[in-house]
C-alpha positions as semicolon CSV with decimal commas, in nm:
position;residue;x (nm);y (nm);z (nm)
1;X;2,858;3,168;-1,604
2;X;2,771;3,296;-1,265
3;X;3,022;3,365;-0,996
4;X;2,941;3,103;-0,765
5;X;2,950;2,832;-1,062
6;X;3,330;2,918;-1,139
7;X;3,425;2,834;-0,778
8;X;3,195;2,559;-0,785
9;X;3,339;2,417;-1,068
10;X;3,724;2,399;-0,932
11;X;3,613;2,270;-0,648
12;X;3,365;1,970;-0,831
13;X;3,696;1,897;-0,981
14;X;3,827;1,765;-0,618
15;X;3,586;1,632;-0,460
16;X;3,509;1,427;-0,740
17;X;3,845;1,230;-0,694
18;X;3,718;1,194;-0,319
19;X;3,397;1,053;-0,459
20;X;3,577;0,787;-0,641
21;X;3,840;0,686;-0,401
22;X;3,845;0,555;-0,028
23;X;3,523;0,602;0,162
24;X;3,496;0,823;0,462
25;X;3,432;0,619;0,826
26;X;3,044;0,592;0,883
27;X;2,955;0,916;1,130
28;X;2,779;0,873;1,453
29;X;2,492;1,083;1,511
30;X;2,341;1,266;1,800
31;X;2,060;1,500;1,595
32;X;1,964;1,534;1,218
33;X;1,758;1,810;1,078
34;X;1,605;1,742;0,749
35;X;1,462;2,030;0,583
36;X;1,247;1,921;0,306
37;X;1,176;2,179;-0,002
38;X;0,988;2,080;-0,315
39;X;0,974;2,080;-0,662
40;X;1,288;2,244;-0,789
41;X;1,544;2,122;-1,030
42;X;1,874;2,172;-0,933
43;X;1,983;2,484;-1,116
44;X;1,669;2,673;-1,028
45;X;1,728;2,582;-0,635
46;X;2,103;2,689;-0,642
47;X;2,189;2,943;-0,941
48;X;1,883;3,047;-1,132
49;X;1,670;3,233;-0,852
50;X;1,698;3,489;-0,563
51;X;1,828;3,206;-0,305
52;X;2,145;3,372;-0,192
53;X;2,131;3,144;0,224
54;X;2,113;2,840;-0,050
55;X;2,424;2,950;-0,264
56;X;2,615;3,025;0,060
57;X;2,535;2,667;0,225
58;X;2,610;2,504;-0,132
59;X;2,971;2,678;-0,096
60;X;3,103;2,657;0,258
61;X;2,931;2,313;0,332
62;X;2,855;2,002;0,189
63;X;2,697;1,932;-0,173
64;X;2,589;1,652;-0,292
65;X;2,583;1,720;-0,670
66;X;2,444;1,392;-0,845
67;X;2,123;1,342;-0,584
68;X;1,738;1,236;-0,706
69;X;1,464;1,204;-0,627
70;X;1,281;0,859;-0,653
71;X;0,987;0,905;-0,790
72;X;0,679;1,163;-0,931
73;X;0,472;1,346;-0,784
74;X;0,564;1,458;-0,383
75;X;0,425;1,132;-0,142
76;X;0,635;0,854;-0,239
77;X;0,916;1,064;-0,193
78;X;0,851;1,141;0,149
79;X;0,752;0,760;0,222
80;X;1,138;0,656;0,089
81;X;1,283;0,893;0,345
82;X;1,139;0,680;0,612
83;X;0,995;0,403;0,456
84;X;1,309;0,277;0,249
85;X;1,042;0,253;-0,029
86;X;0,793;0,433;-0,237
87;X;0,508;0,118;-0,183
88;X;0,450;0,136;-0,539
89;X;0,218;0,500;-0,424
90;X;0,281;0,691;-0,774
91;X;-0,022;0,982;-0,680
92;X;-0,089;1,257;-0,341
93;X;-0,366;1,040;-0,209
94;X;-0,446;1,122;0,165
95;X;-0,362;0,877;0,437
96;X;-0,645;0,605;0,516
97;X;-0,631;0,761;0,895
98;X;-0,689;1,125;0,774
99;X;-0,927;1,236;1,025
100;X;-1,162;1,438;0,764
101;X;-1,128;1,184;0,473
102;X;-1,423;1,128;0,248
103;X;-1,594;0,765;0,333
104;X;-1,516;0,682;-0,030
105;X;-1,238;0,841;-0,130
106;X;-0,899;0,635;-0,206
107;X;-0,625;0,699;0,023
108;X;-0,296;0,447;0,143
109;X;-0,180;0,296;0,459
110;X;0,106;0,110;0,523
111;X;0,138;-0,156;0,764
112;X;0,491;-0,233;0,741
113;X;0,714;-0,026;1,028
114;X;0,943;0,279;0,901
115;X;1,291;0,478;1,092
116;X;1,020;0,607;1,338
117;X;0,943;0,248;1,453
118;X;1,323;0,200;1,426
119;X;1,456;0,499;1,628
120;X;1,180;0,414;1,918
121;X;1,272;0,080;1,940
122;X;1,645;0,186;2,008
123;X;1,501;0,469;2,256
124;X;1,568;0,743;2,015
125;X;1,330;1,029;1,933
126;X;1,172;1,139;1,572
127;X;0,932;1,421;1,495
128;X;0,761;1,593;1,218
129;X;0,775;1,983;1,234
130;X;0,496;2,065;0,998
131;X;0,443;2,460;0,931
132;X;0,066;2,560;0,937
133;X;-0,047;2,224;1,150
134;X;-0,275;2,386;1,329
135;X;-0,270;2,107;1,614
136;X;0,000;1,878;1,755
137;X;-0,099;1,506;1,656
138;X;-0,329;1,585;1,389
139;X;-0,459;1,361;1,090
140;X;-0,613;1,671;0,858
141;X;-0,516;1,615;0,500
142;X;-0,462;2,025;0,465
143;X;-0,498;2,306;0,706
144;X;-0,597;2,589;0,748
145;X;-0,810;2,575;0,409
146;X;-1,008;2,905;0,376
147;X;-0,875;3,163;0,110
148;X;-0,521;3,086;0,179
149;X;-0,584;2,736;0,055
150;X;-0,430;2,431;0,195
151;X;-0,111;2,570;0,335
152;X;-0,047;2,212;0,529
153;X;-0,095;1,919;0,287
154;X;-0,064;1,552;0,421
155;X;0,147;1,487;0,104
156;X;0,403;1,630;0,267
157;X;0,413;1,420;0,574
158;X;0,470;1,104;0,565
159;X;0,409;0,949;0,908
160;X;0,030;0,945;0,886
161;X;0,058;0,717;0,581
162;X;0,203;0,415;0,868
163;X;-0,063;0,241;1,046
164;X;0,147;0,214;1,364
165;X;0,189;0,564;1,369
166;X;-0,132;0,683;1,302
167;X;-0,315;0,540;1,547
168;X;-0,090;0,590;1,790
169;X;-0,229;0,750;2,103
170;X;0,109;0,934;2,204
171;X;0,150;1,080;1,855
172;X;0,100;1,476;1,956
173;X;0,507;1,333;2,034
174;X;0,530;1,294;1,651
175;X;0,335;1,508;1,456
176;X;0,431;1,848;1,567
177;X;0,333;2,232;1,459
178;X;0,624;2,382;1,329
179;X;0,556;2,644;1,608
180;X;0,680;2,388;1,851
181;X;1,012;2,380;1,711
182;X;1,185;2,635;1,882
183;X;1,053;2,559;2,240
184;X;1,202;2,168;2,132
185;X;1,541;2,292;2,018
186;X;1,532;2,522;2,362
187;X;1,487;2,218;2,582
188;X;1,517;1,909;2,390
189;X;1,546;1,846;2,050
190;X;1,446;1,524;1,879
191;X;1,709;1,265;1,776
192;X;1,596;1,358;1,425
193;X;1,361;1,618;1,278
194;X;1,233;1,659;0,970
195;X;1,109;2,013;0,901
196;X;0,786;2,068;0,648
197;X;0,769;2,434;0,567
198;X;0,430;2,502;0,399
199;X;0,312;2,518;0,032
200;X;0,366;2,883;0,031
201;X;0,728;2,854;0,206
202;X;0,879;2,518;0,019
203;X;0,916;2,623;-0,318
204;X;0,560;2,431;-0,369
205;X;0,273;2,746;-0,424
206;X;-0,047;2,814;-0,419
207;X;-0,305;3,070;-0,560
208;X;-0,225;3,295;-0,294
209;X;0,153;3,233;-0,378
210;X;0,267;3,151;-0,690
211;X;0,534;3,409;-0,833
212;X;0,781;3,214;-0,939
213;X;1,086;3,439;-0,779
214;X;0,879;3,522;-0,458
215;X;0,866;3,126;-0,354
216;X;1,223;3,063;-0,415
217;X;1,302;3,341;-0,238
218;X;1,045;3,274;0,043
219;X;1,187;2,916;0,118
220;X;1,535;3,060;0,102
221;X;1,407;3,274;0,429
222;X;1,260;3,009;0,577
223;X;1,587;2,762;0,574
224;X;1,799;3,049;0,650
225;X;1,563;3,128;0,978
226;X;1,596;2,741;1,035
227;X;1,901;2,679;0,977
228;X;2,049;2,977;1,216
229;X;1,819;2,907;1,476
230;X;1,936;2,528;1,450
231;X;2,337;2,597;1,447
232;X;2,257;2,871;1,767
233;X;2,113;2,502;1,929
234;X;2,314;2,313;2,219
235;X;2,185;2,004;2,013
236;X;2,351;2,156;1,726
237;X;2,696;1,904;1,813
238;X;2,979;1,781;1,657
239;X;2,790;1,485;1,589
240;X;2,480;1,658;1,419
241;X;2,409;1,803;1,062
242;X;2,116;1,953;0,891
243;X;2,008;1,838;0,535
244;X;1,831;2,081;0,299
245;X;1,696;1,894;0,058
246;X;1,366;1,918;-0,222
247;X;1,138;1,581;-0,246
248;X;1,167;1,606;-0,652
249;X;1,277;1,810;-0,943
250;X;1,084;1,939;-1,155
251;X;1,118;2,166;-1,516
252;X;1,305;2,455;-1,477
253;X;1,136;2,756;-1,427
254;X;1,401;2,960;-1,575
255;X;1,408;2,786;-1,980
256;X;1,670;3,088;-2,090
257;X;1,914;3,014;-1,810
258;X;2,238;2,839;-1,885
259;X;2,308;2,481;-1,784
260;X;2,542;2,430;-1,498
261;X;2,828;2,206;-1,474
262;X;2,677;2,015;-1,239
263;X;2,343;1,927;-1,440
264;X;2,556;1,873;-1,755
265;X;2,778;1,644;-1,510
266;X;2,435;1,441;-1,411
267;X;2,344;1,421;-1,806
268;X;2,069;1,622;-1,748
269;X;1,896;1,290;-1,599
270;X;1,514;1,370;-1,451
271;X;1,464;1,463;-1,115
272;X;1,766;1,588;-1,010
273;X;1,782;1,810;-0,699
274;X;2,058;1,993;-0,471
275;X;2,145;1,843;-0,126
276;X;2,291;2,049;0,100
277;X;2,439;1,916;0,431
278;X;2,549;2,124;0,693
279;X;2,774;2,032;0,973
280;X;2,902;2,189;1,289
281;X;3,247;2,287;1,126
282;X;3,169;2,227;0,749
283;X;3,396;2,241;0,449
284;X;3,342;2,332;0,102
285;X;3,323;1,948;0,011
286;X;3,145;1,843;-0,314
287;X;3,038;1,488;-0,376
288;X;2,974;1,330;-0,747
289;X;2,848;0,998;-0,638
290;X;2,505;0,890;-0,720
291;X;2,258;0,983;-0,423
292;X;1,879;0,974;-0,376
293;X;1,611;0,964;-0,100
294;X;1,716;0,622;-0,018
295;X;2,093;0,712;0,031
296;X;1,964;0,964;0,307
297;X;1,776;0,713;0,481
298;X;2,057;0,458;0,478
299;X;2,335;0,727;0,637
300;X;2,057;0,825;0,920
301;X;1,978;0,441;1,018
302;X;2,383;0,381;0,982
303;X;2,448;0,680;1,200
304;X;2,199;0,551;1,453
305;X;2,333;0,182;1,439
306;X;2,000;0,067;1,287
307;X;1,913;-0,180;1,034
308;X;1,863;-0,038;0,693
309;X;1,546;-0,069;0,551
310;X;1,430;-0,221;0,254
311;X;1,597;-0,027;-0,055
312;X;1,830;0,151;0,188
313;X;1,998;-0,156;0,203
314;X;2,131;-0,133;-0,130
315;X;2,201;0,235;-0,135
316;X;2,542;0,436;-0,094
317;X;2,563;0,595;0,230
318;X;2,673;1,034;0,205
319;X;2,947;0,957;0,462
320;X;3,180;1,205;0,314
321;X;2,952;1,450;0,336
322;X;2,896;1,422;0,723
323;X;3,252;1,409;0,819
324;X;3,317;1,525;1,127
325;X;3,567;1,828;1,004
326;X;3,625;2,007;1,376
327;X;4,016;2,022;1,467
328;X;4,080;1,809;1,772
């Protein structure tokens, strides 16, 4: 059993009697940064490859240990986080607004509002930071294409899927190059941000990038990069925390390794992933309650004082995980 597994496991030990007793006061927020990976089990994300920024996050922060994904394959995962449901979308489909979308090729739309619609009514601020975008605002289904292959895939963002925000005239405010990131955490940073690295830099691959230890540890630079650049942020509060997340597990790449604690813990139960949240003065807290994509959604709307939305009504909220842990 690897290092980092024995001090995991002592410390699963207590947090899971704070998972299963008195529930920690509902945060306020100021910023969240959600860094969304994909398609890595939880094992392979945190012990099994060359993701040492991962394994330190997973140690001195918070862990959520029992957290899923909803569904198969990528999109309806990405709808939940906003959408507080998948909309029965069970395929990658491109959105019905994609600006170079065959005439008769299938694609979804949504019509109902999501935690965009939510956030702006309240005169909060949301934005997509999508890496390889090539242009702020745009509907593409992939970019750049070419021989690297579609490096930004639609899939992966989920606000041109909503008809409001589509066709939206202001939405160069919402669909953002990654590039723009750093100039926005400079001199204001959205209320919340989720972060899209691209298919060669989120665990996903392509052609161009598919060796299996080279992605893991390619994403494990990117959320390092992001995650330092982030904390070094004046929006980086007391009152702000980054989640590291993956949209869905996935068979392990790594059949030999052994089975941690944690994934015998979750019964070895399909699409289980590793949640990391990291807060301004974190603690090695572990959580054992039963999370997913809709328990996310439901602790960002309850930490903006905004209606839940459709299944994140029903979902547990991560409070303990976002505790404010800074000495008075």
């Amino acid at each position: 059993m690897r290092a980092f597994s024995r001090i995991a496991f002592s410390l699963f030990l207590s947090a899971w009697i704070l998972a299963s007793g008195a529930r920690a006061q509902a945060p306020r927020f100021d910023h969240v940064y959600v860094i969304m990976l994909e398609n890595h089990g939880f094992d392979d994300a945190l012990f099994n490859g060359p993701s040492p920024f991962m394994r330190e996050l997973a140690e001195t922060q918070g862990l959520a240990t029992r957290y899923f994904g909803v569904a198969h394959p990528s999109l309806p995962n990405y709808l939940a986080l906003i959408g507080g449901d998948d909309f029965g979308v069970r395929d990658d489909e491109p959105s019905c607004f994609a600006s170079d979308i065959a005439p008769s090729a299938s694609c979804h739309q949504i019509a109902d509002d999501s935690l965009v619609d939510q956030m702006r009514r309240a005169g909060l601020s949301f934005a997509v930071y999508a890496e390889s975008l090539l242009a702020a605002g745009s509907l593409v289904t992939a970019a750049p294409g070419g021989v690297a292959g579609p490096l930004y895939a639609q899939k992966h963002n989920p606000l041109p899927y909503f008809q409001a925000l589509a066709t939206d005239p202001a939405r160069d405010n919402l669909i953002k190059p990654y590039d723009a990131f750093a100039a926005d955490l400079a001199r204001q940073a959205p209320n919340v941000a989720l972060i899209v690295p691209n298919q060669c830099h989120d665990g996903h691959g392509l052609t161009v990038c598919h060796d299996r230890d080279r992605l893991i540890a390619d994403y494990d630079a990117f959320v390092r990069d992001a995650v330092t650049a982030i904390r070094a942020s004046k929006f980086f509060t007391r009152r702000s925390a980054i989640v590291v997340t993956f949209d869905e597990g996935a068979r392990s790449l790594f059949p030999d390794a052994p089975t941690s604690e944690f994934t015998r813990a979750a019964g070895g139960a399909d699409n289980h992933v590793a949640t990391v949240v990291v807060t301004a003065c974190g603690a090695p807290v572990r959580d054992a309650t039963r999370y997913d994509h809709f328990s996310l959604l439901a602790t960002i709307e309850d930490g903006f004082a905004l209606p839940r939305l459709r299944k994140a009504a029903g979902a547990r909220a991560m409070d303990d995980l976002f505790v404010d842990r800074c000495a008075p």
